[in-house]
N, C-alpha and C positions, 0 to 999 in steps of 0.2 A: 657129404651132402652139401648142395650149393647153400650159400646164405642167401637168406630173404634181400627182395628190391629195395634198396634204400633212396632216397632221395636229397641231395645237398644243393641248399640254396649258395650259390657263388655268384662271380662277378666275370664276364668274357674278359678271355685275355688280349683281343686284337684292339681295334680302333681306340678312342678317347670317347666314343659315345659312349661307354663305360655300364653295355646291358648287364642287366641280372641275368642268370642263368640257371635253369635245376637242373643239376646234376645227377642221374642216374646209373647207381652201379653198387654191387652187391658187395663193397667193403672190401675189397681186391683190385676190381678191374670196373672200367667205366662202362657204363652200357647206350649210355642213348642221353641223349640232354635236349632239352628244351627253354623256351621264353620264359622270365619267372614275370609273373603276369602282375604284383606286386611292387614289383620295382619301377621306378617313378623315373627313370631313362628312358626305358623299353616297352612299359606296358606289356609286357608276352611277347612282342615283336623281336625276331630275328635276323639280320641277313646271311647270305650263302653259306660264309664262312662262318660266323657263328651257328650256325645251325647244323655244321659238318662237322665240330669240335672232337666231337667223340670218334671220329674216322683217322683222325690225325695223333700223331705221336707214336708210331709203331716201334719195336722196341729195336730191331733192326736198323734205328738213326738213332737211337737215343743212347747217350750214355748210363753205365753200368758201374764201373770200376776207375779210381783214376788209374791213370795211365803218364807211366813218366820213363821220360828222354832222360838217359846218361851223358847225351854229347854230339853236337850239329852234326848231323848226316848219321846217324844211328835211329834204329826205327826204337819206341817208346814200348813200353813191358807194361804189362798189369800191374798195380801196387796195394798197398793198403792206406788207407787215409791218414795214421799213425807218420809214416815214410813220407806220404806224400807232404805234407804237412810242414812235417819237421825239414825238411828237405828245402820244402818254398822259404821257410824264415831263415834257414842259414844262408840262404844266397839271397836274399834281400838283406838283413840283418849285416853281411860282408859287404855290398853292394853300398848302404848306409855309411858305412864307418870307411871306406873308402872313396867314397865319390860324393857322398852327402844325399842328403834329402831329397834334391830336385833332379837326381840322376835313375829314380824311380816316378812311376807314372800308371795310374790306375783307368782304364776307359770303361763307364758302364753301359745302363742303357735305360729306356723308358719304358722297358717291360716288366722291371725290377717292380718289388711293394716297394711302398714307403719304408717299410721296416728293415727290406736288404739296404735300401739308399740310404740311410741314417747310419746303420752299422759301417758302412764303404765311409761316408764323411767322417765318420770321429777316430775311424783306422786311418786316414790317410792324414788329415789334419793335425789331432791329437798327439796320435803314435807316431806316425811315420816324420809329421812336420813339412808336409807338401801340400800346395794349391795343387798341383799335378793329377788333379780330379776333373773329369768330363764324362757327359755323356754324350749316347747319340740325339740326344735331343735339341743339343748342336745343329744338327741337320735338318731339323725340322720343326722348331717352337722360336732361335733364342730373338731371333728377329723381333717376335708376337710381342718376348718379354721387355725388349729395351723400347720397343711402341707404348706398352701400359705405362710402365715405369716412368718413361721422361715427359708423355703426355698427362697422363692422372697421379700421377708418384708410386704406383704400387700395382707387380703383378698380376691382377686382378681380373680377371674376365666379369662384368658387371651383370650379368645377363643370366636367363638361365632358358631348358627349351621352351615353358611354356611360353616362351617371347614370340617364339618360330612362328605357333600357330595364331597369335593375338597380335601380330604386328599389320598393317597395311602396305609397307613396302621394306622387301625385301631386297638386296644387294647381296649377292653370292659374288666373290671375285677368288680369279685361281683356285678353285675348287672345284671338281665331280664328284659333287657333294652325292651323287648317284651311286659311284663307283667305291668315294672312300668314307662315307659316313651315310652309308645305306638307311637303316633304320630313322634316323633325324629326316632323312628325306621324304620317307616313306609319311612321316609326323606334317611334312611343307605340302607334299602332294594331296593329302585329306582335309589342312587348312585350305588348299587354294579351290579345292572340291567343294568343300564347304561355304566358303565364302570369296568366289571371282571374282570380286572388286580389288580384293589381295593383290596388289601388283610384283611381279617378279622381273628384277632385273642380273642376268647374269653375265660378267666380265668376263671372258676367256680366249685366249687366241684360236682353240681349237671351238667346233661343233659337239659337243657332248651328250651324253646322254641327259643333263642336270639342264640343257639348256631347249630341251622337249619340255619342260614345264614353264620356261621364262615367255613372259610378254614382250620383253625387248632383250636380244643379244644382241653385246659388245663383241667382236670379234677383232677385238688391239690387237698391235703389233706385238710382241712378245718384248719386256721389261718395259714398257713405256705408262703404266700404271701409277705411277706419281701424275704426269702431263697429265692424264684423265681427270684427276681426285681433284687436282687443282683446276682444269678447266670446267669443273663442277662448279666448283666455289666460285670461284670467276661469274659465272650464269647466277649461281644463286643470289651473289651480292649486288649484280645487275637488275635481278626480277625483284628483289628485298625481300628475298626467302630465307633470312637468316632472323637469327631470333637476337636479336642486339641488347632487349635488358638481357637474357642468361649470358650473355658476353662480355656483360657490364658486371654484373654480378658476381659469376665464379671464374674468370679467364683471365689471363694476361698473353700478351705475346702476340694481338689480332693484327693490331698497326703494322707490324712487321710484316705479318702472312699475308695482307690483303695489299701491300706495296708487293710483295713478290707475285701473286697471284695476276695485277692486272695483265702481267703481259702474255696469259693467255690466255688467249680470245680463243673463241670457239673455231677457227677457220685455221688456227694455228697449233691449234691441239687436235682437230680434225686432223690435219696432216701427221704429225709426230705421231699419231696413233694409227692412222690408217684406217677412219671409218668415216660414216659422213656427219656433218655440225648437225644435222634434222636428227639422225640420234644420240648426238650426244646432247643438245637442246631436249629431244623429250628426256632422256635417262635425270638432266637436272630439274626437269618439270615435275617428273615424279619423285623425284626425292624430296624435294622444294614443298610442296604442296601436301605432301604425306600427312596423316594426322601424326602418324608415327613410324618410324624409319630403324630398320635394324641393316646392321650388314655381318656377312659372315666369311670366314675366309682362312684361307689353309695356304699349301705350299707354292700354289702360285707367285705368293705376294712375299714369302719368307725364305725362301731357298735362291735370295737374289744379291747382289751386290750393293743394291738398294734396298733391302728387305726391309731397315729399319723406316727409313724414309717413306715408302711406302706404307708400314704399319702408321705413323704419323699422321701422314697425308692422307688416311681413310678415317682417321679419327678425328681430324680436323673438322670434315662432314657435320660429324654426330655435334662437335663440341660447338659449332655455327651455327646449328641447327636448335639448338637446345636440345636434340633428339637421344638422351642418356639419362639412366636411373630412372624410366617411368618404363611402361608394362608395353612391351613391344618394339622397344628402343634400346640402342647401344652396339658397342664394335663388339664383337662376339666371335673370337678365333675360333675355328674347330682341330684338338686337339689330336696331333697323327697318330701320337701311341697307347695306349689303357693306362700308362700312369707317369706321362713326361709332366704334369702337373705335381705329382707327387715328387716326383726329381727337381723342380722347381723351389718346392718348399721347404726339401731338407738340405738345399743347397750342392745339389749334385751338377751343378757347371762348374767352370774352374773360378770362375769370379763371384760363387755366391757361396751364404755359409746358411745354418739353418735358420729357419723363421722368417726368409726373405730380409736377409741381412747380406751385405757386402764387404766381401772380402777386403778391399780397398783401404774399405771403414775402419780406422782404431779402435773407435767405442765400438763398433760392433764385433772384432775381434776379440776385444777384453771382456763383452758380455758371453761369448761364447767360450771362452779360454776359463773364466771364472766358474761356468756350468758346469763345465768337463772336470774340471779340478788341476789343468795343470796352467804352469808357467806363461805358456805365448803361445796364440797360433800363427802360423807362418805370412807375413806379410810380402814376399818374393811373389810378385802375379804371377798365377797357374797356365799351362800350357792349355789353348782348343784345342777343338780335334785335329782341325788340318794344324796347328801349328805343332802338336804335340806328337804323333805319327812323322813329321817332316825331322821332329829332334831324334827320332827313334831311328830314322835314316841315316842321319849323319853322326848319330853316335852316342851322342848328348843321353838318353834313357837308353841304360844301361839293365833294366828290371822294370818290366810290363807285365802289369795282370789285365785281365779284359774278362768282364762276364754280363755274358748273355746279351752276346749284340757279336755281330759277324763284320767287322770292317775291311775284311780282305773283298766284300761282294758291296759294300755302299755307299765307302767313303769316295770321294770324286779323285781322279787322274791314278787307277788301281795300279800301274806299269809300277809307280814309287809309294803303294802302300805294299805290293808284295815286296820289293825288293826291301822295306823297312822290316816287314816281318821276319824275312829269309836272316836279317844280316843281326836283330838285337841280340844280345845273348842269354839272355833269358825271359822269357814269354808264357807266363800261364794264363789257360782261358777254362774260363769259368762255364759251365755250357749245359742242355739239357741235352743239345744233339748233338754227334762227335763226328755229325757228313757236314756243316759248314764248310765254306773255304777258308775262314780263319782258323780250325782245328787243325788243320795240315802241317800251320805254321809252331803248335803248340810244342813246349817240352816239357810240361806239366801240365796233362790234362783233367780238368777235375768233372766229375756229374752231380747237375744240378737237378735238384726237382723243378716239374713244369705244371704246365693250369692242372687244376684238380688234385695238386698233389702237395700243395703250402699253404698256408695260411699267415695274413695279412689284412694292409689298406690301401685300395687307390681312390685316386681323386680323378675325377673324369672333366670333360670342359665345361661343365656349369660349378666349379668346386666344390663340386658334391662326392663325398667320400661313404665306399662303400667297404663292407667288411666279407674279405674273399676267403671263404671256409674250405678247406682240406675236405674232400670226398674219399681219395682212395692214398696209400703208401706209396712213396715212389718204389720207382722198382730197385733191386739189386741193394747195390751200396751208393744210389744218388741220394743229396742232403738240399735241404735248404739253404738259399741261397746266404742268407742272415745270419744261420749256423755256422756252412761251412767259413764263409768273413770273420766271426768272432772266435773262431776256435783257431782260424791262422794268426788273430791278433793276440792270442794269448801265448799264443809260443814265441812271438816275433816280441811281444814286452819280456819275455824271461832274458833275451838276448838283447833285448836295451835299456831294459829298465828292469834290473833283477831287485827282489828283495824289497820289491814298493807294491801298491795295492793296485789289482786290475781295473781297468776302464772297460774291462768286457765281460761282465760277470750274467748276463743276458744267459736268460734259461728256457723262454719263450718269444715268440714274437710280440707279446702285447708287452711284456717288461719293456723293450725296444719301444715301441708307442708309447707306453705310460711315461720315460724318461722324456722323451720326443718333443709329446703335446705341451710338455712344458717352455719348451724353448719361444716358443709361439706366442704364448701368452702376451697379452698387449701389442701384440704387432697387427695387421693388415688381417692376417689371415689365422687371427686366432682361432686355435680348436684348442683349448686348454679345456675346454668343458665337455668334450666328447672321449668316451671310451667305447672298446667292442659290446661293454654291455647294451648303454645305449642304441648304438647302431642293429644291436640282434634284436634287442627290443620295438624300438621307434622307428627302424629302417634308415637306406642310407641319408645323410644329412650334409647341407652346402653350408661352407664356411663364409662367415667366421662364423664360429658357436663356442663363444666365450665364457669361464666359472658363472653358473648363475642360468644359462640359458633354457630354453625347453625347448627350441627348436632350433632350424640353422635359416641361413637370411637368403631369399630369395633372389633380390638385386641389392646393388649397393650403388650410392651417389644417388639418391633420390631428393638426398639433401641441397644438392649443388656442394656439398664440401670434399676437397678429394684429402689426398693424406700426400700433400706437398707440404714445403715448408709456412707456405701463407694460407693455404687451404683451399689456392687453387689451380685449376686444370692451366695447360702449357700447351700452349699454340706452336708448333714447329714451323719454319717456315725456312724450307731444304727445295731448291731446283731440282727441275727434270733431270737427270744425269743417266747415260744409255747404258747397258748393258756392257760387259768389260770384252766383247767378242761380238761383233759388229759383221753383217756381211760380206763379204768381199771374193775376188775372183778366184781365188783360190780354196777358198770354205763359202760355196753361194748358198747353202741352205742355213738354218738356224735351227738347233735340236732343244725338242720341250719332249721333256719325260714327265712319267704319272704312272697312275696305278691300274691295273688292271680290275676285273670286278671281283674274280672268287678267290686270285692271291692274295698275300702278306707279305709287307716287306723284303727279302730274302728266300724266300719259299722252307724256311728251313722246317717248319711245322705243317704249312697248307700242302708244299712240296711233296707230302710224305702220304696224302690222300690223293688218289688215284682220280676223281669224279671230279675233284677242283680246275683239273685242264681241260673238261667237256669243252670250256668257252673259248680258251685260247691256248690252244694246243704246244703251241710254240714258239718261240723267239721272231719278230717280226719288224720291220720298219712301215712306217706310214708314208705315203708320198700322193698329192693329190695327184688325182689322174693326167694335168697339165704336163708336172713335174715330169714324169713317167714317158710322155710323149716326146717329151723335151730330150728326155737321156735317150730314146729308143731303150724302152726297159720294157717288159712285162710283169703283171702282179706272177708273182712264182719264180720269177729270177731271183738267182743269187747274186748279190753285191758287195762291194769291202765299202764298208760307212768309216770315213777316216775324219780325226777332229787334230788340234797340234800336240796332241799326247797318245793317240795310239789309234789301232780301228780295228773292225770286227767285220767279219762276214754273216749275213742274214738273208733272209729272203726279204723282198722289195713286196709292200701290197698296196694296189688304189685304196685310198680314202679323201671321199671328197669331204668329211669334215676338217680336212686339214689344208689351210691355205696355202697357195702356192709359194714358193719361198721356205717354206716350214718344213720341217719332219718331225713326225713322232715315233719315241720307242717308250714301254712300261719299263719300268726302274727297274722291276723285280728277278731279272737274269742276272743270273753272275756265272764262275765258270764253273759250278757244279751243273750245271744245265745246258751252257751252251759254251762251248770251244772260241776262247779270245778274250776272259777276265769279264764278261757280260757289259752289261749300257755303262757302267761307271770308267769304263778306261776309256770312254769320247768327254767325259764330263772334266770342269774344273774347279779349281780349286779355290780360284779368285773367292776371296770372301769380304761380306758389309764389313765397312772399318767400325764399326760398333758392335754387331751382336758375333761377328768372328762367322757367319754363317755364309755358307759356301755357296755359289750360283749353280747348284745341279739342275734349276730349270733352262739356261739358258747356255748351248753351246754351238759357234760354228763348226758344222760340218761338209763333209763330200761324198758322192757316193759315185761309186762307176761299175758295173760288171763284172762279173768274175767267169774267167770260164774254166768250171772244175767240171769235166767230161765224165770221170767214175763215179758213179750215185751208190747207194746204200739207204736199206731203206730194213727193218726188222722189227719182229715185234713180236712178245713172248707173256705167256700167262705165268703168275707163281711166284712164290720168292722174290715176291721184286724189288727190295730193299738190299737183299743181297745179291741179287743178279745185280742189280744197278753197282754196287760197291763194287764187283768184279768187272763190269763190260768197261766202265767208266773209263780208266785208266788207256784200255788200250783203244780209247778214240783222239786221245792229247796229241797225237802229231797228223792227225788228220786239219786239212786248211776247216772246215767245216762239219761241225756235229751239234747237235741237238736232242738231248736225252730228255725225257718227260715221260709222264703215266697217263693209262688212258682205262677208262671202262669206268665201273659200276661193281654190277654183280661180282664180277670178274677183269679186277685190276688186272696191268698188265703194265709194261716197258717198251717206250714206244722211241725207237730212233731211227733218226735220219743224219744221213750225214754224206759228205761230197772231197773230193780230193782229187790234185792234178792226174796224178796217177795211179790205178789200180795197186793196192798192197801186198804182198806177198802170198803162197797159200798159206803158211805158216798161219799167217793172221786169221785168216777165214775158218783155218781149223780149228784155234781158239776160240773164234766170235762163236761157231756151229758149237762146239761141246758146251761154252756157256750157255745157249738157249736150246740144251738140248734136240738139236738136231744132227747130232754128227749118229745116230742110232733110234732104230724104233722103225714107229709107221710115219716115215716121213717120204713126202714125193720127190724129184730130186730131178734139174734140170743143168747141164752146164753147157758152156761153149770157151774153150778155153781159147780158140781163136777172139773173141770178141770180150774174154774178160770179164764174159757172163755167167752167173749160178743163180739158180734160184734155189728154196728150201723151202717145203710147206709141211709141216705136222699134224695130221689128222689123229686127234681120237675121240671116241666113240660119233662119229660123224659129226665132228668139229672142228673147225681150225685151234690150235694152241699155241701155234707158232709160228712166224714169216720170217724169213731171210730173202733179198733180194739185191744181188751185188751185180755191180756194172750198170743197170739202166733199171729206174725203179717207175715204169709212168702205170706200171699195173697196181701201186700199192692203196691208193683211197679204193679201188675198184674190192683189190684183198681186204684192207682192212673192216669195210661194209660187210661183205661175209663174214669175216668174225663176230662183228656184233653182231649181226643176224641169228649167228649160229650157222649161216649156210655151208656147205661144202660139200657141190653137186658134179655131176661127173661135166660140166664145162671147164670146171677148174682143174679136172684134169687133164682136157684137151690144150687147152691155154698151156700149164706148166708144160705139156710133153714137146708144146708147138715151137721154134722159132722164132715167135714174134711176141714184140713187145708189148701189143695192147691184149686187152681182155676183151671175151668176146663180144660182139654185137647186140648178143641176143639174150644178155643176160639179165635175169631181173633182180638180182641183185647189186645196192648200190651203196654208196656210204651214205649215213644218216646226215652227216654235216653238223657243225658243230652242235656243243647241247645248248641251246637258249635258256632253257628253265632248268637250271641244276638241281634244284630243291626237290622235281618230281620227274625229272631225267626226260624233256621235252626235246626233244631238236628240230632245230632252227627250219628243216626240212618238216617236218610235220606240222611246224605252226604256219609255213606256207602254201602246204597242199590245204591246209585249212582256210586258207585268205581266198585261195583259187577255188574255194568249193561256197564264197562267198560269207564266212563266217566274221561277224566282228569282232569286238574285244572281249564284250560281254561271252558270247558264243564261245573264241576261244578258250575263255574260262573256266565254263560250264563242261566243254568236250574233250579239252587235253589238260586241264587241272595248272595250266601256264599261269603264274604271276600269282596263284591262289595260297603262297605260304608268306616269302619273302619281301616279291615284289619286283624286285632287280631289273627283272626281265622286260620289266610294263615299258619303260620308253623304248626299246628296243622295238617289240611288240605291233610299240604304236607305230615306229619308224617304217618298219615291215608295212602296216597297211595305209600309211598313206603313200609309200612306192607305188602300191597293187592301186591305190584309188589316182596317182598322178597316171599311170601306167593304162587303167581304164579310159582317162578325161583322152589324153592322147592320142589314142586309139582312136574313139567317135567319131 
């Protein structure tokens, strides 16, 4: 008999907006989840992906059993955790006593709890005696961290959201705050609904969805965001929009910034940026004059060679301003992962230890050495990511573990992350899904449990820590992540430290936390006075909330004191300095990556639900339509995007939000989806010489043509985790392929793919038995002159499967009938006919992408809707578009003021 519906209040696992979530599932398996309407991030508010939660993690990606490698080029056996275990400490433990401490190297990631990240610092620091601790938060916060730290003394994000809606001016920079911090947007779009005096100002090289709500867009040149901040202040200190007693008061370091600053003038930071002085004069009119000023900002400004300089030069603003610690003010990062905040505070970068202490630090070494109960922690600085992956190349780590973060698909120049992976010798990845590109490289695979299946704390980007409750078991023999860490640290101390008392005697996760919160204690970001009872009681709670408290602190610095050594804030004054890959004739475009709207990261989780590629089906390049004309290209052309580390084939598409000179690709391909190592093998490496953080926003590129004459074009209902794991392999020597999911009701396996030359039949008899069509009721067309086959699978008067080899220009036309459901007797005139189009008279078409994912709307429906005169509101009302999430509304609006410029035109 089934069990009764349960419900578990939890915490999303995606973004840093860090929503509550109820979890629905009958003590087994998860059923359906929703907004927790209680939770003081989200209010009940969802976006795409969070609201798709429960569609994702099929068990067909997910690990089961570890699984371990006897020896490089031997494929890896099922094991027992016992084995696997014992197995990983004796080759670390050999690896230790031969090569020493720093010849090991641990990478995590910002999806981890707190409570895995704490367990990973006191095994690696402790036990092992290595800095050789990172995360990938590396890639995407540490910038943020060396901006707080050397401006106000301490990691701190001062702010929290109700700032968003109670601020008067707003500054968004390098953010689609649309696309990656949906729900917070959705909180800016019903402030500025609310109250239209609210100015929005948004800094972005590209036209975005985030920049349909702003009053004035910046459209910089790509890294010249320092020049801006400082020709801000330049204008501000001109018009005496600076607040000179708070400068007087709590700051040092002004004389310097504002000798640096005169020299640019507005007509000389107009230029360096590429926009004109009338807007960058009003952008400092509105900031200047604001009653109160917030700004917010994500990877644009951090994933740069200047990242630090930049996070500085935007706080400089706020600190000129007076504009920090009061209600609607302050620099307020938006954080990329659910808990790279959490990896902040237990010291999970290579240069930090718990409690927001520094490695560097003696006294804070010996406070944390004296915690722990042993001798010394290691004072040898830890390797980053790019640097610690580059030691894994050449030799230097000798024993890698990695869990739960995929670096073979994110880390920048991938050509020498695989070849790192291919060549260490021993490599365990720690993992929930075992389809990564980094599990290929493993030879100790372990399975991790994933959202809904651990329990822990994350901290989100208002440092508000929420308590993430277990709904269902994981499946098989996966463990927690905390678990599985302390149970390899207890085998790994019998072989270095026999006969002395464990440092990992951890039985739950809250023992991990209760040891934790102590460390904290008296620092910046004390939570010594927070436990899980608290937080299940009181809900989530922002730090600090120190022994003694009854709540947690809204803002902080309200006092003007920061936690420097004199008490006050630090003025930085750092020049424009360009980007380390500049245009030139041989790379004339400059590539800016970002994020798609319904992916994640890696896809490794979103990947795995079929209805997340409604929006964007596929691997694509952006190229304004100038560009385009310029190359003789069409949108649909295939092209090789080449950077000075490697290039990839994609198809080319017009987007005129993207200025000429520019390209855009979404970060989130790698080569489990598309054939060439995905967007990270054009990207670099170059990182800030302070936060170690890599320039993945910023690379030159080239793009030219391809002519791959054999098309492929397939698509199959069913199994599609394991069709995918079977087809996958035999597309790797094709120049061009693209695997992705497509449908709803009825997932399916959706690939395209292109090649100089036709493949053998061999191959086609493989590709047809894997999408079952080599048998049944299938139609069946060839031309072996021309190197043509088509395959269509009907049943019960349905399409279930396409193949289409040699020339694919009939496959949107196919694919439309399958979602339809049609398959009418034209579709058998077409397959029996010669010719490559479909027919004329057919009224079947493809729907076009989905616009509104949430209630399965496409993009074609919301525009037969515009054309039948319907507004936003109408839309609403008649296809239920924009009525869950929200996502879709700029899009929406974008769509109808085409139809209303489209109208004026006309007249």
């Amino acid at each position: 008999m089934a069990s009764p519906t349960q419900v578990t209040a939890s915490t999303c696992c995606y973004c840093g907006v860090g929503c509550g979530v109820l979890i629905e599932h009958d003590g087994e398996k998860i059923l359906g989840v929703a907004g927790d309407p209680s939770h003081p991030a989200n209010f009940g508010k969802l976006c795409s992906k969070g609201a798709s939660l429960h569609l994702t993690g099929d068990l067909d990606a997910r690990g089961l059993y570890p699984e371990l490698r006897l020896g490089k080029g031997l494929a890896r056996s099922r094991t027992d955790w016992d084995n696997a275990l014992d197995h990983a400490a004796t080759v670390f433990a050999e690896t230790l006593r031969e090569h020493g401490p720093d010849s090991v190297a641990f990478y995590i990631s910002g999806q981890l709890l707190t409570e895995d990240y704490y367990a990973f610092n006191k095994l690696a620091r402790a036990l092992v005696g290595t800095n050789n601790i990172d995360s990938n938060s590396r890639l995407c916060m540490s910038s943020a961290v060396v901006g707080y730290k050397r401006s106000l003394g301490a990691d701190a994000p001062p702010c929290n959201y109700e700032d968003i809606e109670q601020s008067n001016c707003v500054l968004i920079v390098g953010s689609n705050m649309a696309f990656a911090h949906p729900v917070l947007f959705r909180r800016l779009e019903e402030a500025k609904a609310q109250r239209p005096h609210m100015q929005i100002i948004v800094v972005d090289p590209r036209r975005t969805d985030t920049c349909e709500l702003a009053d004035l867009h910046l459209a910089i040149l790509p890294g010249s965001d320092v020049a801006l901040f400082h020709g801000i202040l330049h204008i501000l200190m001109w018009e005496g929009w600076i607040d000179r007693r708070y400068i007087d008061a709590h700051t040092e370091g002004f004389d310097a910034l504002k000798n640096l600053v005169r020299d640019y003038t507005p007509a000389a930071v107009a230029d360096i940026c590429g926009i004109s002085q009338t807007d960058l004069l009003q952008a400092a009119s509105l900031i200047g004059q604001a009653p109160s000023f917030l700004s917010l900002w994500c990877m644009g400004l951090n994933q740069s060679s200047s990242g630090s300089a930049k996070n500085s030069a935007l706080i400089n603003l706020h600190l000129a301003t007076g504009q920090i610690g009061k209600v609607g003010s302050g620099p307020f990062s938006l954080t990329g992962q659910p808990n790279a905040m959490g990896g902040r505070e237990t010291g999970s970068l290579s240069n930090l230890l718990p409690g927001h202490r520094d490695a560097a630090n003696a006294e804070h070494r010996d406070e944390v050495a004296d915690y722990w109960g042993v001798d010394s922690l290691p004072h040898t600085t830890g390797l980053t990511a790019i640097e610690l992956f580059e030691a894994v190349r050449s030799g230097h780590i000798k024993a890698l573990w990695i869990a739960c973060t995929n670096p073979a698909q994110s880390l920048p120049d991938q050509n020498k992350v695989h070849e790192a992976l291919a060549t260490c010798p021993f490599v365990v990845v720690q993992e929930a899904f075992f389809t990564t590109e980094t599990c290929h490289y493993a030879d100790l695979l372990l399975p991790a449990a994933s959202w809904g299946e651990k329990e822990g704390t994350v901290t989100n980007s208002e440092r508000r820590i929420s308590h993430v409750r277990r709904a269902v078991p994981a499946p098989a023999d996966a463990r927690e992540d905390w678990a599985i860490t302390a149970d390899f640290a207890r085998r790994l101390e019998r072989l270095l430290r026999p006969g002395l008392p464990s440092l990992f005697t951890f039985d739950s996760p809250n023992a991990l936390f209760e040891e934790y919160k102590h460390l904290t204690a008296k620092r910046d970001l004390d939570l010594s006075g927070l436990s899980y009872a608290i937080l299940d009681h009181q809900g989530p709670q922002q730090w600090p909330f120190p022994a003694g408290a009854t709540q947690g602190t809204p803002r902080l610095y309200g006092d003007g004191q920061f936690p420097t050594t004199n008490g006050r804030a630090q003025f930085q004054a750092e020049p424009f300095r360009a980007a380390k890959e500049t245009r030139e004739t041989r790379y004339s475009l400059t590539l800016n990556t970002g994020r798609l709207r319904d992916q994640w990261h890696g896809m490794s989780r979103t990947g795995s639900a079929a209805q997340l590629f409604g929006h964007a089906p596929e691997a694509l390049l952006n190229l304004h339509p100038d560009e385009l004309r310029r190359r003789r290209l069409q949108s649909g052309d295939l092209i090789k995007v080449r950077s000075r580390r490697g290039s990839l084939i994609v198809p080319v598409v017009a987007d005129e939000s993207v200025r000429s000179g520019q390209a855009y690709m979404p970060m989130h391909w790698g080569n489990r989806f598309l054939n060439g190592l995905g967007t990270n093998v054009l990207t670099q490496p170059a990182f800030d010489p302070l936060s170690k953080q890599p320039e993945l926003k910023h690379a030159g590129i080239e793009v030219e043509k391809v002519e791959l004459p054999w098309s492929f074009f397939a698509l199959v209902e069913g199994d599609v985790q394991s069709r995918f794991e079977a087809l996958r392999p035999l597309f790797e020597a094709l120049a061009y392929a693209n695997l992705t999911l497509s449908g709803r009701e009825r997932p399916a396996l959706l690939i395209r793919a292109a090649s100089a030359v036709a493949p053998d039949a061999e191959w086609l008899e493989q590709i047809d038995h894997l999408l079952g069509l080599n048998k049944g009721p299938v139609l069946a067309y060839d031309d072996p002159r021309k190197a043509v086959g088509k395959r269509v699978r009907i049943e019960d008067g349905r399409i279930t499967a396409i193949r289409l080899a040699g020339e694919t220009a009939a496959r949107d036309w196919l694919k439309g009938l399958w979602e339809t459901g049609g398959a009418d007797a034209e579709l058998r005139r077409w397959l029996l006919a010669p010719l490559p189009t479909p027919p004329g008279t057919s009224t079947a078409k493809a729907s076009g992408k989905t616009l509104c994912n949430c209630l399965n709307v496409s993009q074609d429906a919301v525009c037969a809707g515009i054309a039948r005169g319907l507004d936003l509101n109408s839309l609403k009302q008649e296809l239920k578009c924009g009525t869950q999430c929200g996502s879709c509304v700029p899009e929406i609006k974008r769509l109808l003021a085409t139809q209303t410029m489209s109208v004026v035109a006309n007249a």
